[in-house]
C-alpha positions as semicolon CSV with decimal commas, in nm:
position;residue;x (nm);y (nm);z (nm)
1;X;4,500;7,394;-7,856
2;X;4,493;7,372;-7,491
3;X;4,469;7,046;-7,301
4;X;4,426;6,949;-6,983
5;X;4,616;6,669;-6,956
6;X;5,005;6,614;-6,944
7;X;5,176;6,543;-7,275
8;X;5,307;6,218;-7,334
9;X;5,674;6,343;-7,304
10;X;5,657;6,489;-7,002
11;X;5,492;6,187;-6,858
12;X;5,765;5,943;-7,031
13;X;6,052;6,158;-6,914
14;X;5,870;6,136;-6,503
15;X;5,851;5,726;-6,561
16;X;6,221;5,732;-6,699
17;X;6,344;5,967;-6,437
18;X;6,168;5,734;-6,126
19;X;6,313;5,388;-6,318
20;X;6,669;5,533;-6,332
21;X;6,630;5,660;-5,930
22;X;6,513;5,340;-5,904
23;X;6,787;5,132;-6,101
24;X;7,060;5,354;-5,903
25;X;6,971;5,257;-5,581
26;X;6,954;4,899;-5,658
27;X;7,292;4,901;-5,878
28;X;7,450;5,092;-5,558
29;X;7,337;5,263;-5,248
30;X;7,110;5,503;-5,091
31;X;7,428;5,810;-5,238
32;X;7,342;5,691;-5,587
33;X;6,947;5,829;-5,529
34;X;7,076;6,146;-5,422
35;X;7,100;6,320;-5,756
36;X;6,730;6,224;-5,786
37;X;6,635;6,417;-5,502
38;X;6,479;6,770;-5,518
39;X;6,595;6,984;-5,171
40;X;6,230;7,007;-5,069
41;X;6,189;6,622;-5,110
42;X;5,932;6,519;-4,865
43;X;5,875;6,117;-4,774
44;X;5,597;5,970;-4,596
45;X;5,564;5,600;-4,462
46;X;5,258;5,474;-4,346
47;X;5,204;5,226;-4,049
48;X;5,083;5,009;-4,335
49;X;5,383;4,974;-4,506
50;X;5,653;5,111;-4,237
51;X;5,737;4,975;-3,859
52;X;5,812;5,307;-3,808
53;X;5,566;5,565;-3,945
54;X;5,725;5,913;-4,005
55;X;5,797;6,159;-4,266
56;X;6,145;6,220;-4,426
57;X;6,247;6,544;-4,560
58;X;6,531;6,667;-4,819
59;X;6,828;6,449;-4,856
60;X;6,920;6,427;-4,487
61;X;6,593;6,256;-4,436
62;X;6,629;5,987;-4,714
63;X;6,957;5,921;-4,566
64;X;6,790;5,870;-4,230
65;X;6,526;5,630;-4,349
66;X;6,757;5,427;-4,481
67;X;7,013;5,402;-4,175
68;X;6,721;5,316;-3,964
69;X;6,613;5,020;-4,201
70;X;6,992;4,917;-4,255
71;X;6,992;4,919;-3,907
72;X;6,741;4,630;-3,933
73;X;6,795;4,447;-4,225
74;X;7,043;4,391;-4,458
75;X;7,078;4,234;-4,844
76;X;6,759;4,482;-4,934
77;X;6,593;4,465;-5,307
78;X;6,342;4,663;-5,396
79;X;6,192;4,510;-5,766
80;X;5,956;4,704;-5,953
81;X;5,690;4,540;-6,088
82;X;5,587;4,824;-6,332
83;X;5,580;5,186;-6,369
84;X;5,192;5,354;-6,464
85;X;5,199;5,744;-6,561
86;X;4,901;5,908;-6,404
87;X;4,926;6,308;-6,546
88;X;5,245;6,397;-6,424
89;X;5,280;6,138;-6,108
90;X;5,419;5,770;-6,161
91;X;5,311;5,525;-5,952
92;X;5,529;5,193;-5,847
93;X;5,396;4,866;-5,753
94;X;5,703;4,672;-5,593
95;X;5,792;4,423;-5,369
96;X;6,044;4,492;-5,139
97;X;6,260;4,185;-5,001
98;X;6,491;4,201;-4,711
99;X;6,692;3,962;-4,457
100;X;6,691;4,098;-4,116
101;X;7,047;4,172;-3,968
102;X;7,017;3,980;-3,656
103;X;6,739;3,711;-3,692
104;X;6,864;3,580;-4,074
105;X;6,541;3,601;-4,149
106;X;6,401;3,660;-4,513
107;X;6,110;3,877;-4,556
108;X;5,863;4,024;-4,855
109;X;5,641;4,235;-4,878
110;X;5,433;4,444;-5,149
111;X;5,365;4,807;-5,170
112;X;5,292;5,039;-5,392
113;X;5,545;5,416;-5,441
114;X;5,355;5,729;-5,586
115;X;5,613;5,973;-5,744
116;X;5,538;6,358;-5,759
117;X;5,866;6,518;-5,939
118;X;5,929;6,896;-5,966
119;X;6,192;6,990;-6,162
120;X;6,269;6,661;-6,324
121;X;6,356;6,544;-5,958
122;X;6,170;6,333;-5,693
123;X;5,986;6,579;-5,469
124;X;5,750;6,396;-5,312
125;X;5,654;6,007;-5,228
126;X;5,407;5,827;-5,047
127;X;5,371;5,466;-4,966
128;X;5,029;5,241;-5,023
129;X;4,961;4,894;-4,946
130;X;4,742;4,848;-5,226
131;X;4,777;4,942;-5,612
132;X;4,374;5,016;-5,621
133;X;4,467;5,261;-5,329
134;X;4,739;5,443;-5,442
135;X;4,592;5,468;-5,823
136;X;4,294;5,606;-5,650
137;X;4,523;5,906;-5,481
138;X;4,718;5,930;-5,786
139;X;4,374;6,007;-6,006
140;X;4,280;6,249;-5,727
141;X;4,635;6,426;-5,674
142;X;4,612;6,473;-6,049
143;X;4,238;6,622;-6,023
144;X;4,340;6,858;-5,800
């Protein structure tokens, strides 16, 4: 009995994996994500959702995105609102709140994660302003 879709294991054991990445990094720091992250990890920000568009790659390059927002801002929390299984990617709407380093200032801001893990690790992960959008690549990812 072949299927084309993934089974619902697989998909619960993506959404558990990206919720415990997820819990580590708020319960410590950007070295408690790092057993999450597959060597070929690849992360894009948009000029949407980033100051500083760019793309991140393997653990070096999730350390670097972080430095250069801790560089920034400080007292970070990122709070999941909900994690949605499309196939085998799980997509995050969050809202990420921050106080910058210098001005005191508090900021928030929503955004929606995709998740793509290989391996049982995160492998790759893009950034959308909207859910609508990033359900839309999601669906189409999956397609593909």
């Amino acid at each position: 009995m072949g299927h084309d879709y993934a089974s619902p294991a697989m998909t619960d054991s993506n959404l558990e994996i990206v919720k415990r990445g997820i819990e580590a990094l708020a319960a410590g720091d950007v070295e408690s994500l790092m057993p999450f992250i597959h060597p070929e990890f690849e992360m894009t920000t948009t000029a949407e959702v980033a100051s500083e568009p760019d793309t991140y790659r393997g653990a070096d390059g999730v350390r670097r995105y972080f430095d250069s927002f801790y560089d920034a801002m400080d007292e970070i929390r990122v709070e999941p609102a909900e994690f949605i299984a499309v196939g085998e990617l799980v997509v995050v709407p969050f809202s990420l709140h921050a106080r910058g380093r210098t001005t005191r200032i508090e900021v928030s801001r929503p955004a929606v994660q995709v998740w793509e893990l290989r391996e049982g690790l995160a492998f790759r992960l893009r950034f959308f302003p909207e859910l609508d959008e990033a359900m839309a690549f999601a669906r189409e990812r999956e397609r593909a």
